[in-house]
N, C-alpha and C positions, 0 to 999 in steps of 0.2 A: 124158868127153863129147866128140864130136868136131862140129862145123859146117863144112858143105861152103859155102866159097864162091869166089867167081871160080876154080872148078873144084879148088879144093885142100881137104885133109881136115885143118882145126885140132882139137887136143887141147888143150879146157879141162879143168883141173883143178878137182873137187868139192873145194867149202868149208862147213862145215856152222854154219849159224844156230844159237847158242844164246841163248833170249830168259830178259832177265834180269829187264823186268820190260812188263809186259800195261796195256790202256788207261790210259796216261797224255792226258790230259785237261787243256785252258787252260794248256798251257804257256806261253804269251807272258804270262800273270801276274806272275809270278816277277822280269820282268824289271825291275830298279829302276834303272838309274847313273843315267836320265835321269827326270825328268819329263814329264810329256805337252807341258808349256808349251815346255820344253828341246828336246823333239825336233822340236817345230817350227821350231825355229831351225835345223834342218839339210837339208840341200841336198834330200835325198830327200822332205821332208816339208813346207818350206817352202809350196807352195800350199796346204795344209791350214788355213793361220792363221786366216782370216776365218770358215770353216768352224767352227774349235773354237772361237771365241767365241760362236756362234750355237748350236751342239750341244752343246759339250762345257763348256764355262765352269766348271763345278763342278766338274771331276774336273781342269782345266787342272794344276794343281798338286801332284797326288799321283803318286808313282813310276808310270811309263809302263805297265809291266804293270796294275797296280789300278787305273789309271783307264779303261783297256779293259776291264778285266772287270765294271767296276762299270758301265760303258754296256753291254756286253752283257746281263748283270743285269736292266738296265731296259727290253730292248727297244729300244734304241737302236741302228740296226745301222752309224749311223757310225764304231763301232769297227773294221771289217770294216779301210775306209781304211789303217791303217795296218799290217796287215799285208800277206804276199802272199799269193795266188789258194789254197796251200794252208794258211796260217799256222794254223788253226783248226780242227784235226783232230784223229783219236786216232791216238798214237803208241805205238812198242814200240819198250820198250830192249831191246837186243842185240848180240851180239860175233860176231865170226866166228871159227870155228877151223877149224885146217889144218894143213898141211906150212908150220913159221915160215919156213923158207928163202923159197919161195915168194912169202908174203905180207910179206916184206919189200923184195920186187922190185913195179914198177910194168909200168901195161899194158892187159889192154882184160880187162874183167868183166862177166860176163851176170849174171841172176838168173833163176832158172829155180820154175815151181812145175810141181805136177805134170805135170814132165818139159815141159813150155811155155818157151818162152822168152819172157818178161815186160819186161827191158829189156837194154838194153846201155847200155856208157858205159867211161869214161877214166880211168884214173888216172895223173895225173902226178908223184905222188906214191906213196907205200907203199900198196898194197893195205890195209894194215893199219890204217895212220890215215885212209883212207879208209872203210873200213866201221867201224872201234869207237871213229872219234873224230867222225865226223861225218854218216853215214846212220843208225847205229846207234844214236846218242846225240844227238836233235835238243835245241838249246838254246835258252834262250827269246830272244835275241836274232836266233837266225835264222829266227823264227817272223815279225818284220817287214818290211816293204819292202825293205830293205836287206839282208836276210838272205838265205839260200841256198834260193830255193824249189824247186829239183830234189832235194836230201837231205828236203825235208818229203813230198812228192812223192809218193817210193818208198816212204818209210817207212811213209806214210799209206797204201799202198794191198800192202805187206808185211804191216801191222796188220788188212787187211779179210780176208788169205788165212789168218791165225795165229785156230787152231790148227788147222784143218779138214782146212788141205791142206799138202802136201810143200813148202816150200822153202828153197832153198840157195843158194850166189850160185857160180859156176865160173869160172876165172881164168886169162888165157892170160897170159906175162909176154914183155914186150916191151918194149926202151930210146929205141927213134926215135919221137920224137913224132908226127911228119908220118905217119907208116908206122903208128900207132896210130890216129891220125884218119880217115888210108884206108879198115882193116879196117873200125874202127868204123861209119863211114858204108855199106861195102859191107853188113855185117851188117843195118842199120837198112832198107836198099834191098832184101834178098833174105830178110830173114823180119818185116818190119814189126813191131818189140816193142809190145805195147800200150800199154804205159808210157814210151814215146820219142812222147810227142805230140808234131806236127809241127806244128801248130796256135799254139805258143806255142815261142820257137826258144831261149826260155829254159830249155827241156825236155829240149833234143836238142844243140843247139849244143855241139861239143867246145871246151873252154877247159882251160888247163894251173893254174885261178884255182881254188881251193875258193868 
């Protein structure tokens, strides 16, 4: 696949989706180290306190996943609070495969569905643990505030295209970070991916951070 930009012709390489497993559902359940009482004792959640006595009192005490699900359950949609914007969605497990060479190298990665270009984005890390350890495989802890809502994101909206239509993810490999953020942003500026909302810079913002 080639993209013309600031007048030059890039050659990404096709990587192919294989999905291992279809509507997974209340992922943020699952998640127990903490209790709901526990996690308000932490930095991201701390102004919730006053809140989950008024709201949540009964579930204050059971593992953090269960007591979100048992308020959502009731129609309670205080639970929403502690996750982020996408924590609450259907997700699809899946791996990428390819040339390993390749996807053991970092760099800038689209996602293309039929033949569209859907997002763009960074890895500063391995292609590899990027797509099958943490777009591909959302965990319940990243379904929270604290969690990674750009990997719930994609995935959740990877999940609306599976199984209808064509998609793949194509990967240019690239070592300078700065020179990664460049492409990246000129990408975003000359073919607007729909899935790089600008609206929320939590979306788009390049960071070298999973």
């Amino acid at each position: 696949m080639l993209i013309q930009v600031k007048g030059e012709k890039i050659k990404f390489t096709k990587m192919e989706l294989i999905v291992l497993e279809q509507r997974v559902e209340n992922l943020f359940e699952s998640f127990d180290k903490k209790t709901l009482h526990e996690l308000t004792l932490q930095k991201k959640y701390d102004h919730l306190q006053e809140e989950v006595s008024r709201h949540a009192q009964h579930v204050m005490n059971l593992p953090a996943g269960k007591a979100l699900k048992r308020l959502k359950d009731e129609g309670n949609l205080f639970y929403k609070q502690f996750l982020n914007n996408y924590g609450d969605l259907t997700y699809t497990r899946f791996i990428v495969s390819g040339e390993e060479e390749l996807l053991k190298q970092k760099g800038i990665y689209t996602i293309i569905v039929n033949d569209e270009l859907k997002f763009c984005g960074v890895c500063a890390r391995t292609f590899k643990e990027r797509f099958n350890q943490h777009i591909g495989n959302i965990y319940a802890k990243g379904c929270f505030r604290d969690g990674t809502a750009t990997h719930c994101h994609v995935n959740a909206n990877i999940t609306l295209m599976l199984p209808d239509n064509a998609v793949h993810f194509a990967i240019y490999p690239m070592d300078n970070e700065k020179e990664m953020n460049s492409l990246k942003n000129a990408i975003i500026n000359r073919f607007e991916p729909e899935w790089n909302l600008r609206s929320n810079r939590d979306l788009y913002e390049l960071t070298s951070a999973f």
